[in-house]
C-alpha positions in Angstrom: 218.9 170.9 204.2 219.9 168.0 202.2 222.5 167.8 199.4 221.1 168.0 195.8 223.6 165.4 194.6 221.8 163.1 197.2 218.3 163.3 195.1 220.0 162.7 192.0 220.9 159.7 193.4 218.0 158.4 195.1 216.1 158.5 191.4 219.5 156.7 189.9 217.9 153.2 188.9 214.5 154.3 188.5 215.1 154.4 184.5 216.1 150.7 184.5 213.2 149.8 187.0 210.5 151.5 184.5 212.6 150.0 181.1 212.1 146.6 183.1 208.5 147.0 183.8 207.8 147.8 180.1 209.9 145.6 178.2 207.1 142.6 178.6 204.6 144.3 177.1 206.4 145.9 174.5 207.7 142.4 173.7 204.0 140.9 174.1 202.3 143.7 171.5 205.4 143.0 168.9 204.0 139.1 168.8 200.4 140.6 169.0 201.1 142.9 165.8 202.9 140.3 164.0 200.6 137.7 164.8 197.8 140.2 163.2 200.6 140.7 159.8 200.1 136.6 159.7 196.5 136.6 159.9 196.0 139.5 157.2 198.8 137.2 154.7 196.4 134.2 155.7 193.4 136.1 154.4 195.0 137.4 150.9 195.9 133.7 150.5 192.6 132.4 150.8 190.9 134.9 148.7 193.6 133.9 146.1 193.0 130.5 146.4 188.9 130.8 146.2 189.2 133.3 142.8 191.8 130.6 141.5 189.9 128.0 142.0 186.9 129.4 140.5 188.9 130.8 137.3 190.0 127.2 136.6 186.5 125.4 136.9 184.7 127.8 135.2 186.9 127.8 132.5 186.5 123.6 131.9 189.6 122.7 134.0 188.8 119.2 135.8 187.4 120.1 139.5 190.1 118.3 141.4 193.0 119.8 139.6 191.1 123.2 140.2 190.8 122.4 143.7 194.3 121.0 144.2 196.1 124.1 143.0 193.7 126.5 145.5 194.9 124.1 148.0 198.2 125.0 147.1 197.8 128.9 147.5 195.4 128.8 150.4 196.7 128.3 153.6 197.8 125.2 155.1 194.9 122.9 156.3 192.3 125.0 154.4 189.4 123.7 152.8 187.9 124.0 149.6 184.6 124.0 148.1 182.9 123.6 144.6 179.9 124.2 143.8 179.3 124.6 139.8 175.7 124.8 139.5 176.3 125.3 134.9 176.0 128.8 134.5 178.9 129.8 137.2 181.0 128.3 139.8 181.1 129.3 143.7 184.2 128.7 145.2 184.2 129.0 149.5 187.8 128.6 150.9 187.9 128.4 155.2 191.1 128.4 156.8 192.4 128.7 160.2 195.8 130.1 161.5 196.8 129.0 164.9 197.6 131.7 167.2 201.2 132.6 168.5 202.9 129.8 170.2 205.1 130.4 173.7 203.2 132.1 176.2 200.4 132.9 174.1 199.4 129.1 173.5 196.3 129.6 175.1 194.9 132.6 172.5 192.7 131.0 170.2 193.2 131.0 166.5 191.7 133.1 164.0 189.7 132.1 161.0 189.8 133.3 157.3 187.4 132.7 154.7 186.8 133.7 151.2 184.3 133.4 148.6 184.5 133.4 144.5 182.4 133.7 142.3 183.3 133.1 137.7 180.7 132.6 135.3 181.0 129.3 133.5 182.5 129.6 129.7 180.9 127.8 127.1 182.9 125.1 125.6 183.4 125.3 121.9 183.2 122.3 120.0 
């Protein structure tokens, strides 16, 4: 009959081993989740940047001034487009975020989009 110490002992590192093991991926679905966090900030931006964008043309601000301030909100490398057709303006904003860098490199990026719609004020005057 063995010892019980001797069992006790035999199972010693196998905490660490496991904690080991599971780190990676614990560390791998932290960057997933806040990867996810950057996408959905990404998306609120460009759905800011299409009803800003909109609110400005439709209410007679000059359509590159509109446009360059809903460049400013969207996010970085975004596009976006007018089209005022008199009796309102549809604004589209695409944007892309890149996905994590590192490891993930290779994970292809996401992209966000967004649509607006105002309805064009009349002008006094």
């Amino acid at each position: 009959m063995r010892p019980p110490t001797r069992a006790g002992r035999s199972e010693r590192g196998a905490a660490t081993a496991e904690l080991a093991l599971v780190l990676p991926l614990l560390v791998a679905v932290t960057i997933g989740l806040v990867w996810l966090l950057a996408v959905g900030s990404a998306q609120v931006r460009a759905v800011d940047a299409a009803r800003e964008t909109a609110r400005a043309v439709a209410r007679g601000d000059a359509e590159a001034a509109a446009v360059a301030r809903g460049q400013q909100v969207a996010p970085p490398g975004s596009r976006v487009d007018v089209h005022d057709d008199g009796d309102q303006v549809t604004v589209v904003v695409v944007g892309r975020v890149s996905g994590p860098g590192g490891l993930f490199s290779r994970l292809p990026g996401a992209t966000v989009s967004a649509e607006a719609v105002a309805a064009s004020e009349e002008q006094a005057p």
